[in-house]
MOPAC internal coordinates of N, CA, C and O (Angstrom, degrees):
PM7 1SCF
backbone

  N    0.0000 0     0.00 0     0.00 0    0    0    0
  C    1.4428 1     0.00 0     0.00 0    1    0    0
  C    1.5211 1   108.09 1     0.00 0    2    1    0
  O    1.2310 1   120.85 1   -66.57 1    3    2    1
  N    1.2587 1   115.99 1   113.43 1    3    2    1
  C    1.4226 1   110.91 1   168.98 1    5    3    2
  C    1.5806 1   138.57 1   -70.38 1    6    5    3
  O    1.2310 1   113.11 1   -10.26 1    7    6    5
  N    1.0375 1   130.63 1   169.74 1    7    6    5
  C    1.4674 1   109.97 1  -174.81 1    9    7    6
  C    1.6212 1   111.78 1   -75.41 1   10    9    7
  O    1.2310 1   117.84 1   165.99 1   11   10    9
  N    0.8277 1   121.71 1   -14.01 1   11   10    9
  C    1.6180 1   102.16 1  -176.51 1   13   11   10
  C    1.5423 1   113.91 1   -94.27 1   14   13   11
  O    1.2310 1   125.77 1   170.58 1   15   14   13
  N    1.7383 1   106.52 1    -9.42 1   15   14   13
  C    1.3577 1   119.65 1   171.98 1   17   15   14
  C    1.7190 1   113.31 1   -67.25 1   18   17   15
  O    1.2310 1   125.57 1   146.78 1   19   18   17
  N    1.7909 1   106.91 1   -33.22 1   19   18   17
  C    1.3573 1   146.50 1  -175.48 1   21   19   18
  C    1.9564 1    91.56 1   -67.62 1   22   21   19
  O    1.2310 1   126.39 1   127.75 1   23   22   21
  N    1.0880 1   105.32 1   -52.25 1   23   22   21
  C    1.3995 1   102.64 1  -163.00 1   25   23   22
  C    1.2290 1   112.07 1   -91.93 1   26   25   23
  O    1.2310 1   118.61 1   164.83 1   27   26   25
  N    1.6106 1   120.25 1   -15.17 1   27   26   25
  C    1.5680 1   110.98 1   143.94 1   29   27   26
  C    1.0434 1   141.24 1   -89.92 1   30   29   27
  O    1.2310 1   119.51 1  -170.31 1   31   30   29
  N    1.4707 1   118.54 1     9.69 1   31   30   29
  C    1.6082 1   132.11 1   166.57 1   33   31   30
  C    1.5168 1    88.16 1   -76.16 1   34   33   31
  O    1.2310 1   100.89 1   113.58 1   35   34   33
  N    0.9160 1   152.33 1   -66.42 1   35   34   33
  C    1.5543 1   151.66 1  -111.62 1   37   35   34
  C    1.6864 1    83.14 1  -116.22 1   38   37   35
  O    1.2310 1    98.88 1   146.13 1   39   38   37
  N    1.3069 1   155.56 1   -33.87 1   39   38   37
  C    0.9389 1   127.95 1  -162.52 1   41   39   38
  C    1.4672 1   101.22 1  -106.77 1   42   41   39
  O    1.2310 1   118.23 1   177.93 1   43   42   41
  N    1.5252 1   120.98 1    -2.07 1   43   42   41
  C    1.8212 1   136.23 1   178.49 1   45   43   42
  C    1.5202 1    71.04 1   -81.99 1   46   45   43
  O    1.2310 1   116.30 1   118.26 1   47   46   45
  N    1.5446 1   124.63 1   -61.74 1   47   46   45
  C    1.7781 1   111.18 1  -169.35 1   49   47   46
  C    1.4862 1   124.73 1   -37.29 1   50   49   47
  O    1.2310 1   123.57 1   133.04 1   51   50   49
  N    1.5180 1   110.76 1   -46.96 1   51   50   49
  C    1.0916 1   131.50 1  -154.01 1   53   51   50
  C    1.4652 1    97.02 1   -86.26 1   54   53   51
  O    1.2310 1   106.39 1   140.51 1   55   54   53
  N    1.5775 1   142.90 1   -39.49 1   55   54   53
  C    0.9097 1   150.31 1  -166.71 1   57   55   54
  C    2.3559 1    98.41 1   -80.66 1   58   57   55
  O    1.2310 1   137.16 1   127.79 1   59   58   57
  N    0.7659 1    84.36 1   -52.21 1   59   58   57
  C    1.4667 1    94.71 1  -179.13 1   61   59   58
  C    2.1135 1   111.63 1   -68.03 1   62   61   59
  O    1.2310 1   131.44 1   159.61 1   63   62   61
  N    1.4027 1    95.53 1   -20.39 1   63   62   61
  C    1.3901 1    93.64 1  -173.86 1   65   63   62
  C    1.9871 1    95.25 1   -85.18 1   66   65   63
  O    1.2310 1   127.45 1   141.52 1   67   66   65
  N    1.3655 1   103.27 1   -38.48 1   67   66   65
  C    1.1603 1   115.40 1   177.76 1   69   67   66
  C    1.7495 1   135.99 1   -58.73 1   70   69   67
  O    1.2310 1   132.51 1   150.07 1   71   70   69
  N    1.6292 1    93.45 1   -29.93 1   71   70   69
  C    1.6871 1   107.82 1   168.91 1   73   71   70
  C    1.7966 1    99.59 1   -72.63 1   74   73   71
  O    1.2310 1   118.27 1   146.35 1   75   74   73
  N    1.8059 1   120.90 1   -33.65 1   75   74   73
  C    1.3370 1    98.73 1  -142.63 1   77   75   74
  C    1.3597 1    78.47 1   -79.46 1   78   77   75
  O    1.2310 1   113.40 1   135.65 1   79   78   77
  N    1.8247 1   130.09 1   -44.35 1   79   78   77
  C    1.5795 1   128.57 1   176.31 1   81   79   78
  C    2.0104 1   109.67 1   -18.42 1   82   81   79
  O    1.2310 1   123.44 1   103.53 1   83   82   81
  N    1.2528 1   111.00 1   -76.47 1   83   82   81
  C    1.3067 1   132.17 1  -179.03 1   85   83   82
  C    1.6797 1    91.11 1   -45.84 1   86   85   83
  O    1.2310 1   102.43 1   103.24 1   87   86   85
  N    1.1107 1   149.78 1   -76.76 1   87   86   85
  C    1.4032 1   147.05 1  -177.74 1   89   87   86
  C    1.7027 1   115.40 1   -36.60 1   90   89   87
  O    1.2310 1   133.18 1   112.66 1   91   90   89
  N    1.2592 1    92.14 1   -67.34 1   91   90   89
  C    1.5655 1    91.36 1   173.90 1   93   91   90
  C    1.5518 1   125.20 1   -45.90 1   94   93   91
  O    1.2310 1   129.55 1   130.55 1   95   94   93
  N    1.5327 1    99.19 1   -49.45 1   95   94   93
  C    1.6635 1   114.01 1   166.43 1   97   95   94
  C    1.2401 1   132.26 1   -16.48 1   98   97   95
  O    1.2310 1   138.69 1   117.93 1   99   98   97
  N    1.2899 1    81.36 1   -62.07 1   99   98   97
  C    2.1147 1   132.71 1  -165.40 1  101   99   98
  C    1.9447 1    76.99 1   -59.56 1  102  101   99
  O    1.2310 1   122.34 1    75.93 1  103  102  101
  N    1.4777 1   113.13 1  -104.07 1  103  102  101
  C    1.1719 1   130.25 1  -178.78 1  105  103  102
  C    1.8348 1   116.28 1   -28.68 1  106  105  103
  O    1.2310 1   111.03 1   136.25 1  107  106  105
  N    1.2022 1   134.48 1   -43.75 1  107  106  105
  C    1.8408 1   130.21 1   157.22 1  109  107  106
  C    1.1666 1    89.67 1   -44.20 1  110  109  107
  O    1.2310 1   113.63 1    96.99 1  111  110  109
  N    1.4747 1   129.65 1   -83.01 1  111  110  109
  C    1.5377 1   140.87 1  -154.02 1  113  111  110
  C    1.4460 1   105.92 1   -37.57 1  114  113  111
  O    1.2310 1   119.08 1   106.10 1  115  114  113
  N    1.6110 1   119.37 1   -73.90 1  115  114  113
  C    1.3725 1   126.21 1   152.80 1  117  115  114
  C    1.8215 1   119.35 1   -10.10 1  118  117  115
  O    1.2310 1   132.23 1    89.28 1  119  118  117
  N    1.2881 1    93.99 1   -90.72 1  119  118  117
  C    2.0705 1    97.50 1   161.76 1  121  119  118
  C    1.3636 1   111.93 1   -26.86 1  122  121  119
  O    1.2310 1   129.34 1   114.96 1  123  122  121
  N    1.5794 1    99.60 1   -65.04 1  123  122  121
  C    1.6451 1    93.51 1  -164.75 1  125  123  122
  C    1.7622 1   115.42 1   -56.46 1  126  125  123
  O    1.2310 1   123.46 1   140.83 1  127  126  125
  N    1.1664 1   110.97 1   -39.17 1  127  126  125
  C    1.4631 1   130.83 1  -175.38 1  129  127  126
  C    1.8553 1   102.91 1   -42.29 1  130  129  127
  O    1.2310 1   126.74 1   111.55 1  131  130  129
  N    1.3857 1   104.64 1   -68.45 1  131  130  129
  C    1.7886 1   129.93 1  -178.16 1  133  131  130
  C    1.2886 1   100.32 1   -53.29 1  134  133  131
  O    1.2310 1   111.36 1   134.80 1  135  134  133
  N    1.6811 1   133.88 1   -45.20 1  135  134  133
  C    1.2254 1   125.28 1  -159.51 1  137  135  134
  C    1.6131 1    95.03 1   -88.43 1  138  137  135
  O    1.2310 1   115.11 1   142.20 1  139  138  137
  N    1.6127 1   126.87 1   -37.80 1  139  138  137
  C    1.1815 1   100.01 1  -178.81 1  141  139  138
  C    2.0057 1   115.71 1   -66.56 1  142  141  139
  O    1.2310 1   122.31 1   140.19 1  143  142  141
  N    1.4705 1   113.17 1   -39.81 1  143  142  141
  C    1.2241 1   133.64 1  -178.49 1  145  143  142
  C    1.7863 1    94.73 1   -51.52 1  146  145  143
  O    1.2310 1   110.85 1   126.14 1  147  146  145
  N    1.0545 1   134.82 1   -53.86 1  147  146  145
  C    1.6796 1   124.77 1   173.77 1  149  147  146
  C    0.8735 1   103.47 1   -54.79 1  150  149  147
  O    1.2310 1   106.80 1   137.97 1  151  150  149
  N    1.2365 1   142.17 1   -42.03 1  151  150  149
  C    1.7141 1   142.97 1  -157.02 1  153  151  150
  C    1.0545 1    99.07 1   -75.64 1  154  153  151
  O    1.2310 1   112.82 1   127.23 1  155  154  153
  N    1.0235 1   131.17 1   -52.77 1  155  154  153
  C    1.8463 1   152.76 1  -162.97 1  157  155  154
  C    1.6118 1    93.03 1   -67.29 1  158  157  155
  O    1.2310 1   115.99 1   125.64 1  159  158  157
  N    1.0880 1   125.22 1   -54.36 1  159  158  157
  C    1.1926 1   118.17 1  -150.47 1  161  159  158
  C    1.3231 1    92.85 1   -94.73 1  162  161  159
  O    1.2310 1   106.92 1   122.39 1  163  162  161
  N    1.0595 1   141.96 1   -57.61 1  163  162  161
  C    1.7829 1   150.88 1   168.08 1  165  163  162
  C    1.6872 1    93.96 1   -26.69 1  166  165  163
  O    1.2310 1   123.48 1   144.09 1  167  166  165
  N    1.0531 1   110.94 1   -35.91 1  167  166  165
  C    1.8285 1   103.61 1  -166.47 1  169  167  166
  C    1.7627 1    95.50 1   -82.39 1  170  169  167
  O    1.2310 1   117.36 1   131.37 1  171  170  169
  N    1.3219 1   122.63 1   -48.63 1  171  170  169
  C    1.4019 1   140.73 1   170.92 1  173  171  170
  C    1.5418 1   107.14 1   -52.69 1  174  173  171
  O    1.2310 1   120.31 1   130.89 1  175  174  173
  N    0.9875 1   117.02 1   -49.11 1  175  174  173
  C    2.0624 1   103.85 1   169.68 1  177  175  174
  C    1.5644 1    98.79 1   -94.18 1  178  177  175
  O    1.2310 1   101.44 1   179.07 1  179  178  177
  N    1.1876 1   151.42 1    -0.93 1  179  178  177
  C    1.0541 1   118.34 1   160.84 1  181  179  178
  C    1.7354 1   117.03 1   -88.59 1  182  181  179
  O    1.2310 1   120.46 1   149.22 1  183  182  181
  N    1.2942 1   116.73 1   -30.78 1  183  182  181
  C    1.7593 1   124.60 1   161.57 1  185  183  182
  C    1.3939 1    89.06 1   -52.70 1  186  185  183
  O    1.2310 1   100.52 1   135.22 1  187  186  185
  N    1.1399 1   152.94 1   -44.78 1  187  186  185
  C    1.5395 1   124.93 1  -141.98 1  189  187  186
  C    1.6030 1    88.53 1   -93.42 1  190  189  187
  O    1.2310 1   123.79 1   121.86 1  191  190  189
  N    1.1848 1   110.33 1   -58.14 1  191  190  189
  C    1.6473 1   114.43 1   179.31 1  193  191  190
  C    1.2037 1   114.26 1   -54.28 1  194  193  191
  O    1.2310 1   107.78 1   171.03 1  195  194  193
  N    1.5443 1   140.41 1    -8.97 1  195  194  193
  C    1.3769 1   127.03 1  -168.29 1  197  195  194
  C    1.9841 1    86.94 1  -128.87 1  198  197  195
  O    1.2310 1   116.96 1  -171.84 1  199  198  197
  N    0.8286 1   123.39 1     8.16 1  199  198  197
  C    1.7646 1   128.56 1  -157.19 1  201  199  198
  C    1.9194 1    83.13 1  -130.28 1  202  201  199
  O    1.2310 1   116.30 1   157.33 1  203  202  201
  N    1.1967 1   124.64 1   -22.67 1  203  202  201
  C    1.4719 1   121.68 1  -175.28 1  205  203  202
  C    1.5617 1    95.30 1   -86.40 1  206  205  203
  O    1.2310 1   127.76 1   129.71 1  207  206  205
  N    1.5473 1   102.67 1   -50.29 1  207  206  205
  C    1.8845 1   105.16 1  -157.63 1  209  207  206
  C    1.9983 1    96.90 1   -66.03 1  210  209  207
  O    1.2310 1   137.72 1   144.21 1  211  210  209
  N    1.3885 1    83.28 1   -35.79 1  211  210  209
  C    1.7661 1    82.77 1  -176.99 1  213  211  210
  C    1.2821 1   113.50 1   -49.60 1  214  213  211
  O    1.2310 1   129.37 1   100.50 1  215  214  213
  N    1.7730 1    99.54 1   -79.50 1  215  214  213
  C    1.7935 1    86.30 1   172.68 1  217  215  214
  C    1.4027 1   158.81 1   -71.18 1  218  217  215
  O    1.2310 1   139.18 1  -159.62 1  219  218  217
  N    1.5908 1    80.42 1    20.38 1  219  218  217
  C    2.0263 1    87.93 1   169.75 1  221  219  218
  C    1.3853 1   103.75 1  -102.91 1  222  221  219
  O    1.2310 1   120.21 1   153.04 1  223  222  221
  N    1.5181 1   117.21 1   -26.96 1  223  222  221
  C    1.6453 1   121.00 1   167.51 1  225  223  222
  C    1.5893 1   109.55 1   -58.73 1  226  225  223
  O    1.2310 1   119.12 1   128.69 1  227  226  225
  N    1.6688 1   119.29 1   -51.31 1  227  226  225
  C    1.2717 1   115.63 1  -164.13 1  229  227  226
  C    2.0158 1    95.12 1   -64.67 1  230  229  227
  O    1.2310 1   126.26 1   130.82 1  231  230  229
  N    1.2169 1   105.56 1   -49.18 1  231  230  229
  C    2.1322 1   126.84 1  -178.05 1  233  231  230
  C    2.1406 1    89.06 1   -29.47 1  234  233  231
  O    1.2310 1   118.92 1   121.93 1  235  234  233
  N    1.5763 1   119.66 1   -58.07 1  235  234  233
  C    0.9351 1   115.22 1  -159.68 1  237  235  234
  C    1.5000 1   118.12 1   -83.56 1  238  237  235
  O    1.2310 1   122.85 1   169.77 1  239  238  237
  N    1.7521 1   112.15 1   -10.23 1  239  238  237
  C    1.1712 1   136.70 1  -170.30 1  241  239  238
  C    1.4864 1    96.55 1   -72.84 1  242  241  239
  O    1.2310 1   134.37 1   128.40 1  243  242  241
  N    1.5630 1    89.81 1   -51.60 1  243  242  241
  C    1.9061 1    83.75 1  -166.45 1  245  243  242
  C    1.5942 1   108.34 1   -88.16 1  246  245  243
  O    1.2310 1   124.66 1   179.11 1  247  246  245
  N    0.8758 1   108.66 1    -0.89 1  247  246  245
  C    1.9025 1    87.04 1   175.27 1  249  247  246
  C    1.4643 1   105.11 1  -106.37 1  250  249  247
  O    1.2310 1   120.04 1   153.31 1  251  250  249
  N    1.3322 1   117.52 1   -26.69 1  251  250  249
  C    1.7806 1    94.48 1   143.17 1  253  251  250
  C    1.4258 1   141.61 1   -63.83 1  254  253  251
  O    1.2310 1   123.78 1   163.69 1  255  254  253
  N    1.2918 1   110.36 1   -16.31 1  255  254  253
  C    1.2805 1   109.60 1   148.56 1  257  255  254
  C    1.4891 1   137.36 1   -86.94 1  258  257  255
  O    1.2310 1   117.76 1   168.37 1  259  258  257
  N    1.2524 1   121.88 1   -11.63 1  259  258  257
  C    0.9379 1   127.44 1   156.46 1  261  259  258
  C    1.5428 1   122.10 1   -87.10 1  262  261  259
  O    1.2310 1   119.53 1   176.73 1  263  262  261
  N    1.1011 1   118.50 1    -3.27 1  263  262  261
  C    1.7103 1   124.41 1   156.25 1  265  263  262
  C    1.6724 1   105.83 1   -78.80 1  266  265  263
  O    1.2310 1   122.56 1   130.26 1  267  266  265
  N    1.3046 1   112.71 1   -49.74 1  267  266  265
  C    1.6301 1   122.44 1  -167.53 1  269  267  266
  C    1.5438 1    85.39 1   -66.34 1  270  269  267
  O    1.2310 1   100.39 1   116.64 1  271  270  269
  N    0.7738 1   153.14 1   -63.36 1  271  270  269
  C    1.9975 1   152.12 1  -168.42 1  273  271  270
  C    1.6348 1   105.54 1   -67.54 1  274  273  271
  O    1.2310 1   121.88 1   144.25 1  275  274  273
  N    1.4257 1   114.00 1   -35.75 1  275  274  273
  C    1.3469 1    92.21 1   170.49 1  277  275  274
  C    1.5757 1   109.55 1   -86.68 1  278  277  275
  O    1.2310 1   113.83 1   158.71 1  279  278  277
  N    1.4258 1   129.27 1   -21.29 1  279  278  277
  C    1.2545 1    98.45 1   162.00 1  281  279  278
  C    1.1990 1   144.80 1   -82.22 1  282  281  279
  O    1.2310 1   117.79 1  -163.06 1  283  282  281
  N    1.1186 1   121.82 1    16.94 1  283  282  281
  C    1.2777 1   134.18 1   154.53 1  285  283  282
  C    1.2195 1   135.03 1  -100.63 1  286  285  283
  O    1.2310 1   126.44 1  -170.18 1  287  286  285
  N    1.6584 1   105.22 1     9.82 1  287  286  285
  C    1.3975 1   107.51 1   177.45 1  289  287  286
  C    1.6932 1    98.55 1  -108.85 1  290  289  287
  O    1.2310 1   130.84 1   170.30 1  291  290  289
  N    1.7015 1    96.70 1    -9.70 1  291  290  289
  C    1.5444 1   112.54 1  -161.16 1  293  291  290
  C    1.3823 1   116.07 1    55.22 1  294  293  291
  O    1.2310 1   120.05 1  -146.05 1  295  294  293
  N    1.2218 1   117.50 1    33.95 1  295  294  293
  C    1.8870 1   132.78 1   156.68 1  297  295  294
  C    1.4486 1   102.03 1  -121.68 1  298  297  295
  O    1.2310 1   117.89 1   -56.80 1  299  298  297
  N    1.1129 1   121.63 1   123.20 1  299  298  297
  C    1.2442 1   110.90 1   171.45 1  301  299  298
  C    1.7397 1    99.66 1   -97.99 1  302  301  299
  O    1.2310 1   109.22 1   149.35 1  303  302  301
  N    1.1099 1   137.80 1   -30.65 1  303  302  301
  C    1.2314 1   114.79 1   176.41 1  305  303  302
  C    1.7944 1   126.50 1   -72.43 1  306  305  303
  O    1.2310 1   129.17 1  -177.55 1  307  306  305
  N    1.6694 1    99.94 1     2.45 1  307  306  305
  C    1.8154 1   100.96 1   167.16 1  309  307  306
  C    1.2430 1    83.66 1   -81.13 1  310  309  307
  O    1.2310 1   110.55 1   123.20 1  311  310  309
  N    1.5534 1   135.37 1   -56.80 1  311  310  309
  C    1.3966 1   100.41 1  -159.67 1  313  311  310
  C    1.5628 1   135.61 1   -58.29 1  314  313  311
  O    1.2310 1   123.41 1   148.55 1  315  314  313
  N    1.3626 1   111.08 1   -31.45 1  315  314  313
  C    1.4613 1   121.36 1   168.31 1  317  315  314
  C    1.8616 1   105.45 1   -47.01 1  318  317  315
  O    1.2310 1   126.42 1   142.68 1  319  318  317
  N    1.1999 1   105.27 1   -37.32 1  319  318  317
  C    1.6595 1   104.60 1  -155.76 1  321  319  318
  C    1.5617 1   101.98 1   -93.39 1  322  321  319
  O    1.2310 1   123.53 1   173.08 1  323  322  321
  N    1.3033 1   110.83 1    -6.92 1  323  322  321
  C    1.8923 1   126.35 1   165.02 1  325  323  322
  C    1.3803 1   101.97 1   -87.75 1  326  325  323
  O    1.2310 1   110.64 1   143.17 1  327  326  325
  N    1.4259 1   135.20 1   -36.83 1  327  326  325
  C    1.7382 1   125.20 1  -162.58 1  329  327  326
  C    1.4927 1    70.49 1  -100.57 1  330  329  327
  O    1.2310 1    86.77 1   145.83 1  331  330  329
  N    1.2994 1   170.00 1   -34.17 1  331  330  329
  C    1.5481 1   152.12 1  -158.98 1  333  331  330
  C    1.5027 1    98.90 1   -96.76 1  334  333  331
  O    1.2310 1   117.05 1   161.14 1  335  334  333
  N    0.8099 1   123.22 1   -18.86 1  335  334  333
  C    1.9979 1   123.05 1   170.95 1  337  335  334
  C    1.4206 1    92.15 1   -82.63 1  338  337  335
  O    1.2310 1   105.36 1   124.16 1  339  338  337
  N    1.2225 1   144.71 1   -55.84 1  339  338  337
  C    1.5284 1   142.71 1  -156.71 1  341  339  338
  C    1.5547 1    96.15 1   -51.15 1  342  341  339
  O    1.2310 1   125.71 1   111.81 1  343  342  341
  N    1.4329 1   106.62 1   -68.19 1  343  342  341
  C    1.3186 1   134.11 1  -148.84 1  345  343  342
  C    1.9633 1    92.49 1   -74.60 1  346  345  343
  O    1.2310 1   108.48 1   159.81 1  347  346  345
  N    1.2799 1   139.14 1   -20.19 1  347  346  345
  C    1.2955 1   137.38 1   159.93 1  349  347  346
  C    1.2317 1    96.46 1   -71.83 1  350  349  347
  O    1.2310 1   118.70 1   118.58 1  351  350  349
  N    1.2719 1   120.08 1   -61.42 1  351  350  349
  C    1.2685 1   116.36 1  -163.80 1  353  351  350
  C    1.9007 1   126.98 1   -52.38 1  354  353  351
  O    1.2310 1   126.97 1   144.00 1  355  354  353
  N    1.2587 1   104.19 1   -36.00 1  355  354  353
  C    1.7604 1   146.77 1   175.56 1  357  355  354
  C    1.9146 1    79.12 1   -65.36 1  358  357  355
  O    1.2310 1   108.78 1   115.12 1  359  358  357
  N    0.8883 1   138.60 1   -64.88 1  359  358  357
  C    1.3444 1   135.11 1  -137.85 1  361  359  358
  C    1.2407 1   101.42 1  -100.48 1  362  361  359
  O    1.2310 1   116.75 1   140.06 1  363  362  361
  N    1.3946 1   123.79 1   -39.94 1  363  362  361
  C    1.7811 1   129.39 1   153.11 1  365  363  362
  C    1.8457 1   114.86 1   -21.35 1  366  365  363
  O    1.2310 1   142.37 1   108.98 1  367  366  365
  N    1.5474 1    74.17 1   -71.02 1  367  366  365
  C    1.9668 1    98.16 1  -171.36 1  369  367  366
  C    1.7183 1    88.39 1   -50.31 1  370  369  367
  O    1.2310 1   114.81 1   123.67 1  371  370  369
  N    1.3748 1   127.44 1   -56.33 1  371  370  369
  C    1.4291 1   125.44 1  -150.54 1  373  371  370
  C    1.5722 1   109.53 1   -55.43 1  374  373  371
  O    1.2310 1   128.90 1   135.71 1  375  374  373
  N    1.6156 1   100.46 1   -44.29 1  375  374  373
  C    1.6092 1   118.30 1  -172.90 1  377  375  374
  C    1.8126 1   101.43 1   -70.72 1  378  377  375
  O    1.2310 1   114.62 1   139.04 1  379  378  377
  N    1.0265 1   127.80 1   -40.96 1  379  378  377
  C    1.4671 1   129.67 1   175.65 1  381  379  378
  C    1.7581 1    97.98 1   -62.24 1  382  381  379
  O    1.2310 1   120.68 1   164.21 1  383  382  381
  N    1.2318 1   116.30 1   -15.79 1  383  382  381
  C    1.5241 1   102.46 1  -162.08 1  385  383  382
  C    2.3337 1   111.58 1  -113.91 1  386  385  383
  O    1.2310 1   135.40 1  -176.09 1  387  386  385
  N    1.6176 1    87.80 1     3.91 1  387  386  385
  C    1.1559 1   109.87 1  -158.93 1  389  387  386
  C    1.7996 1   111.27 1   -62.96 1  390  389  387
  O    1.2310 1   119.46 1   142.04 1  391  390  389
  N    1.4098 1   118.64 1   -37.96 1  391  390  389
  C    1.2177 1   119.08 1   151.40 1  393  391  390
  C    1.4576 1   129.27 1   -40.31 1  394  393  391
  O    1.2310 1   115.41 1   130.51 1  395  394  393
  N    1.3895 1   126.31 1   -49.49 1  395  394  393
  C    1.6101 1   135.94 1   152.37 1  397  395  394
  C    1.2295 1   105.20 1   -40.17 1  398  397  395
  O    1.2310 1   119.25 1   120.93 1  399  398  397
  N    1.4703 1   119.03 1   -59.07 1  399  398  397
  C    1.6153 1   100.47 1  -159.94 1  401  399  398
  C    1.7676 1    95.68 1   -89.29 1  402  401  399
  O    1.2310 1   115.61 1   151.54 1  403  402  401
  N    1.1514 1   125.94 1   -28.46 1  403  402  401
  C    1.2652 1    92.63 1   169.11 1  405  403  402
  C    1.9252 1   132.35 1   -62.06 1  406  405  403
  O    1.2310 1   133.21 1   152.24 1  407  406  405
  N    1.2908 1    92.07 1   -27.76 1  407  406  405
  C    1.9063 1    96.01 1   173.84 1  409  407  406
  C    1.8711 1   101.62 1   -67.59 1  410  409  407
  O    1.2310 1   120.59 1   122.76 1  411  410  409
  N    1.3893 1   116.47 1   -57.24 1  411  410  409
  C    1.3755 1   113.39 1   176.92 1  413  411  410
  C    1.8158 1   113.62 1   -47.53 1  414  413  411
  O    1.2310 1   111.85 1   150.17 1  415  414  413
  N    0.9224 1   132.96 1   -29.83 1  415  414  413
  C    1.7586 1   147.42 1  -161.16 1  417  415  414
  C    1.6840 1    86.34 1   -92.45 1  418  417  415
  O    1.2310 1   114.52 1   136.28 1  419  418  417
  N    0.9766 1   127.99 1   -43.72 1  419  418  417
  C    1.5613 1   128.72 1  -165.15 1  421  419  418
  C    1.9935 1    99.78 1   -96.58 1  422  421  419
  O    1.2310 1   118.82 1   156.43 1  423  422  421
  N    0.8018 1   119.85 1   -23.57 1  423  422  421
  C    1.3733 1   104.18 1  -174.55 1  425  423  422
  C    1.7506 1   102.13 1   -97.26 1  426  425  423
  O    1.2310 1   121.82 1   153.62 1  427  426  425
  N    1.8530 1   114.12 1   -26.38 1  427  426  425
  C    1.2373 1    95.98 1   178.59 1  429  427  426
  C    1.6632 1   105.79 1   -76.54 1  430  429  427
  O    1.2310 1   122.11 1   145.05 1  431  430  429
  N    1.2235 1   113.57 1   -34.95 1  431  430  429
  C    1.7353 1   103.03 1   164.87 1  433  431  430
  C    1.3513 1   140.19 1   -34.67 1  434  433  431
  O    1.2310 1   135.36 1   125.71 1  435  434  433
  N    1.5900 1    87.89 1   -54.29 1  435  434  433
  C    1.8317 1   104.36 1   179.73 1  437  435  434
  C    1.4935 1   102.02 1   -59.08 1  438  437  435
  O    1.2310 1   110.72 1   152.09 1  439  438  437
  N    1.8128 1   135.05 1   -27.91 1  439  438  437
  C    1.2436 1    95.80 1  -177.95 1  441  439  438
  C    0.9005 1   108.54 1  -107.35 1  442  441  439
  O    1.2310 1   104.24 1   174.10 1  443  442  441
  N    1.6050 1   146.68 1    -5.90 1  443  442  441
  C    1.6267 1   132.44 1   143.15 1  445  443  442
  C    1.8186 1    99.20 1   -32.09 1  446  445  443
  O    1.2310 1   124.66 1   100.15 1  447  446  445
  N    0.8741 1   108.66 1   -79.85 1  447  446  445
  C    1.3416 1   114.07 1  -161.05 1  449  447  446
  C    1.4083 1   131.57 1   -35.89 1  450  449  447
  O    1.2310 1   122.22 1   142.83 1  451  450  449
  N    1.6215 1   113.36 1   -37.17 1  451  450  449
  C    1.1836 1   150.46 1   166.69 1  453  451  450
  C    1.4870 1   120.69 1   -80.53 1  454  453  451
  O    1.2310 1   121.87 1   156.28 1  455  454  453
  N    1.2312 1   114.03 1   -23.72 1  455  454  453
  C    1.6367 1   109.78 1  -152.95 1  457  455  454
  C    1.9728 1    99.73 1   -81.57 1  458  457  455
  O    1.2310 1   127.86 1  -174.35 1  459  458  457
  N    1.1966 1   102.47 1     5.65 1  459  458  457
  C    1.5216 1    84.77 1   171.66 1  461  459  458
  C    1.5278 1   137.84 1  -115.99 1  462  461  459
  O    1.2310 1   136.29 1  -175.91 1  463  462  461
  N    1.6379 1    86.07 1     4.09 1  463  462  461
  C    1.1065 1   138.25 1  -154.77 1  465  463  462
  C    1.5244 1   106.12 1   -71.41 1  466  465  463
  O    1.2310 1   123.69 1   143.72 1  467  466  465
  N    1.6320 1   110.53 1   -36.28 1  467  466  465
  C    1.3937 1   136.04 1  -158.57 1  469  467  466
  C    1.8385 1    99.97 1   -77.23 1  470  469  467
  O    1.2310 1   117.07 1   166.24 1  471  470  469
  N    1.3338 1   123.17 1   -13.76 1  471  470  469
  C    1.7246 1   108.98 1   169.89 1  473  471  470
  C    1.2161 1   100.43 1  -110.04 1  474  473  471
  O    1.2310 1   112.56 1  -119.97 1  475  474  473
  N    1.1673 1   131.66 1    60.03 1  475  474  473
  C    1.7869 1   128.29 1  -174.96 1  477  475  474
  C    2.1710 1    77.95 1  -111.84 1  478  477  475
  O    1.2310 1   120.10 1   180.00 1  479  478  477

């Protein structure tokens, strides 16, 4: 075998080792893509499904409490206008606090999102 016969075995090697690299790639990348996209979306129907039950539980919370406060003030429309001050008020504090929860919302993401990331 001569050498340049030598130096096209090894670079047919090198070319062929290099498509299966690029293939395999292709296919992790693929995986990786679906597993974050399930994750994503699994987190997105479970907030909607657990963010739905909440606020029809919290919806029924407060107008029984705002019946239970107006009857004891024997107005029932102060009480509506006491559980509707809470709930501005609750939502005030939230918007003053919205920078926090956006850094907290992003760091518990980043390590779902990330955490598998660490044997690449």
């Amino acid at each position: 075998m001569s050498v340049f016969e030598s130096i096209s075995d090894a670079s047919t090697k090198a070319v062929d080792k290099s498509e299966l690299y690029l293939k395999k790639s292709h296919e992790f990348y693929k995986l990786k893509i679906f597993q974050q996209l399930s994750i994503s979306i699994s987190m997105v129907f479970k907030a909607v499904a657990i963010g739905g039950a909440l606020i029809i539980g919290v919806t029924f919370m407060a107008i029984a409490m705002a019946f239970y406060i107006g009857a004891l003030l024997d107005n029932y429309a102060l009480g509506f206008i006491i559980v509707g001050s809470l709930f501005v008020i609750t939502a005030f504090i939230l918007f003053l606090m919205r920078k926090f929860i956006n850094t907290l919302v992003i760091q518990k993401l980043s390590k779902s999102f990330f955490k598998h990331d660490k044997g690449l």
